[in-house]
NUBATI-51779 format. One line per 3 residues: number of its first residue (from 1); for each residue x, y, z of C-alpha. Coordinates in nm, 2 decimals. Each point is the difference from the previous one (the first is absolute). Layout:
<recs>
NUM	X:Y:Z  ...
</recs>
This chain:
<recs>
1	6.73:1.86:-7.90  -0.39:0.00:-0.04  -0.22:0.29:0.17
4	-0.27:-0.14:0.20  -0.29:-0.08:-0.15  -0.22:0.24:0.25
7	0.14:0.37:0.01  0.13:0.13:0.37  -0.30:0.27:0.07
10	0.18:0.35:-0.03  -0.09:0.25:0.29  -0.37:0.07:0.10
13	-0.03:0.38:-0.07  -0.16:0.22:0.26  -0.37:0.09:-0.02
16	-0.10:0.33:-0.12  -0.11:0.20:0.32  -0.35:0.11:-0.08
19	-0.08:0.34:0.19  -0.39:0.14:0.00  0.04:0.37:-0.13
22	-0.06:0.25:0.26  -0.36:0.14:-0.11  -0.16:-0.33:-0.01
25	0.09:-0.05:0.38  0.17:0.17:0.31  0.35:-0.08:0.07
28	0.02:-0.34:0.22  0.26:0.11:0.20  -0.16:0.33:0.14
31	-0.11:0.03:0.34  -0.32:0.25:-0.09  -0.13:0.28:0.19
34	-0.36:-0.09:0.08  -0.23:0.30:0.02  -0.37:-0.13:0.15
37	-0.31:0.20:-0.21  -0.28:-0.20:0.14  -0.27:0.17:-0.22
40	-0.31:-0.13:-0.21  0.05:0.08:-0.38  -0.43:-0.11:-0.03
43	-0.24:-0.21:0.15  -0.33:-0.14:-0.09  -0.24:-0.19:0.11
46	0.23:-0.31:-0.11  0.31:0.09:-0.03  0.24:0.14:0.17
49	0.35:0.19:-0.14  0.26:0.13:0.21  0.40:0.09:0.00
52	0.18:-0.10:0.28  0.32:0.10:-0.04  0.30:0.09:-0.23
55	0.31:-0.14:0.00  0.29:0.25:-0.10  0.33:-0.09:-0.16
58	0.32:0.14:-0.17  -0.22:-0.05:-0.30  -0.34:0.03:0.01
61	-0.29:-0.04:0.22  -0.24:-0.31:0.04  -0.34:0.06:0.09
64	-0.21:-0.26:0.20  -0.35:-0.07:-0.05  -0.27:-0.20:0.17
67	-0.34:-0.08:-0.13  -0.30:-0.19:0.16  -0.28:-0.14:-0.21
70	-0.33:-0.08:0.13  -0.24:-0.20:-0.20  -0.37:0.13:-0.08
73	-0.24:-0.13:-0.23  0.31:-0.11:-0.25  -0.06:-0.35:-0.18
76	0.23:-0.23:0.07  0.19:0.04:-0.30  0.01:0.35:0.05
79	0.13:-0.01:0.35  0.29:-0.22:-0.11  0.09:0.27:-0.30
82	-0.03:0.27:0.25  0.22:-0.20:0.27  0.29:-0.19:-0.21
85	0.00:0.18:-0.32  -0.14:0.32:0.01  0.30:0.14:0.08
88	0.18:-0.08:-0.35  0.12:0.33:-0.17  0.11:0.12:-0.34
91	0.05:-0.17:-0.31  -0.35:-0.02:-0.16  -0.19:-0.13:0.31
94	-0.39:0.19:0.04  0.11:0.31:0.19  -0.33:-0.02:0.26
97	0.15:-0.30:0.11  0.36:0.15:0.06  0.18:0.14:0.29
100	0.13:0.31:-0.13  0.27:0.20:0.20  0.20:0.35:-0.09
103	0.20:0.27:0.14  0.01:0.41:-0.07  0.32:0.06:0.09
106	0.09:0.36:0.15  0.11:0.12:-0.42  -0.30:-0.04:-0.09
109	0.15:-0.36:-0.12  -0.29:-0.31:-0.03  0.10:-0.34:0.04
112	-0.21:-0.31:-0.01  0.00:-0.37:0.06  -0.17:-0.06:-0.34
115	0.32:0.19:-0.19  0.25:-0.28:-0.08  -0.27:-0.16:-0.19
118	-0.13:0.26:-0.19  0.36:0.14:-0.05  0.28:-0.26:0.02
121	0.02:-0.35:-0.10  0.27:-0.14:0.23  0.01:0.05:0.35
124	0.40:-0.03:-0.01  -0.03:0.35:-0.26  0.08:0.30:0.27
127	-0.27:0.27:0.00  0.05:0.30:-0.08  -0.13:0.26:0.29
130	-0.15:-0.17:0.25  -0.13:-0.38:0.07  -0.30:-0.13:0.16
133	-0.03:-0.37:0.08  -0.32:-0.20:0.18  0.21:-0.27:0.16
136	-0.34:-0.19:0.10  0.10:-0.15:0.37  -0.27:-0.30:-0.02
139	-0.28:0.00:0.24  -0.27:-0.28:0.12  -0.40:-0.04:0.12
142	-0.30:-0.24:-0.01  -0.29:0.04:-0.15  -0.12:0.30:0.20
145	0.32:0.20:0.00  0.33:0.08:-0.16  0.31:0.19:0.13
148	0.27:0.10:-0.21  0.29:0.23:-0.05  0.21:0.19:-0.28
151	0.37:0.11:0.02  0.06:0.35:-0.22  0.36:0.03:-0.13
154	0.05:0.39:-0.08  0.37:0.01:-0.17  0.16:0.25:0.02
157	0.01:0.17:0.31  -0.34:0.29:-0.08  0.08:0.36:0.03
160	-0.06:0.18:0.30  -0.35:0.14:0.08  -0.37:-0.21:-0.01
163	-0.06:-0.37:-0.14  -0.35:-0.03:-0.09  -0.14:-0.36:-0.02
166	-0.21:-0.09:-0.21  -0.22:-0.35:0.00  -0.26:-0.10:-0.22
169	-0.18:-0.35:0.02  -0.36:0.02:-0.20  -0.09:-0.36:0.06
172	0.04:0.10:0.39  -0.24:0.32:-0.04  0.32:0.19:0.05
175	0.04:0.27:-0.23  0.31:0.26:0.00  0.10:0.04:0.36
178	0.29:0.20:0.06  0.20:0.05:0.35  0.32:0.24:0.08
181	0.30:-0.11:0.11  0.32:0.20:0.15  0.24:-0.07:-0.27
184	0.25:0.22:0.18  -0.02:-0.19:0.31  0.05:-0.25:-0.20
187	0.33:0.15:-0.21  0.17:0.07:0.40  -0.05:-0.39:0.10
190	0.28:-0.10:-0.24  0.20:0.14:0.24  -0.07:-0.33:0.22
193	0.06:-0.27:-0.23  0.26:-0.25:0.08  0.19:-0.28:-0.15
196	-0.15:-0.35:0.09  0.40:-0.06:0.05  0.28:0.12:0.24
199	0.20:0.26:-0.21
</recs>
């Protein structure tokens, strides 16, 4: 007996579960401990830069900042770079017109948000030591202003003692502007992170 002309389709084979490594992002089903800070990192006569809070987990910390930008005597060009671009980092970009972040960990360890580039050439590569990663969270404004944020993934968990901050942004007039935070305050919230789900 002839075979069908058309072959019967075997079995569709199951996707390959894709799962983001655990220093590029926090876990996503972590309930986090949230500790306020609520504390200017600089300020200047246009433009603001504070943390608001952190965001502790099983496996790191996430740091969140806030920015405001107020418009001077900026063309309009200028403005716009400042508003929607100027926070582009790493890579070859012109470092006045990056947002440059780092940690000095308690060990005397520094870590950077300008480090993967310099260093690795896959984000999927794990780091070796600790990881720093700017996980820009958007903003918005008008032609006289411009609010924006920045999420700060810190994996692993830091070692006890001080977290010094450190923020540069030349374009901004900002220049190294450090702030302390309690990284062993931080170390005793893990204690109080949950499971999203009913064990």
């Amino acid at each position: 007996m002839q075979s069908s002309f058309f072959p019967e389709p075997g079995p569709i084979p199951e996707p390959e579960q894709h799962v983001v490594p655990s220093w590029i992002q926090p876990p996503e089903d972590e309930y986090p401990v949230r500790v306020l800070i609520r504390e200017f990192l600089a300020r200047t006569a246009g433009t603001s830069l504070s943390v608001s809070h952190v965001d502790v987990y099983s496996t790191g910390v996430r740091i969140k900042l806030d920015w405001e930008l107020r418009r001077r005597d900026e063309s309009v060009v200028d403005w716009q770079m400042a508003a929607g671009m100027g926070h582009f980092h790493g890579g070859g970009g012109d470092p006045a017109s990056e947002r440059r972040f780092g940690l000095a960990l308690a060990d005397g360890t520094v870590v950077t948000t300008i480090d993967r580039f310099r260093i690795h050439h896959s984000f999927l590569e794990q780091p070796v030591g600790w990881s720093l990663m700017d996980q820009d969270g958007g903003g918005g404004g008008g032609e006289s202003r411009y609010s924006g944020s920045s999420r700060l993934w810190l994996w692993p968990l830091p070692p006890l003692g001080p977290i010094e901050l450190v923020a540069e942004w030349r374009a901004r007039d900002i220049p190294e502007s450090r702030l302390v935070l309690d990284g062993s305050a931080l170390l005793t919230a893990v204690d109080g992170v949950r499971s999203v789900w009913r064990q």
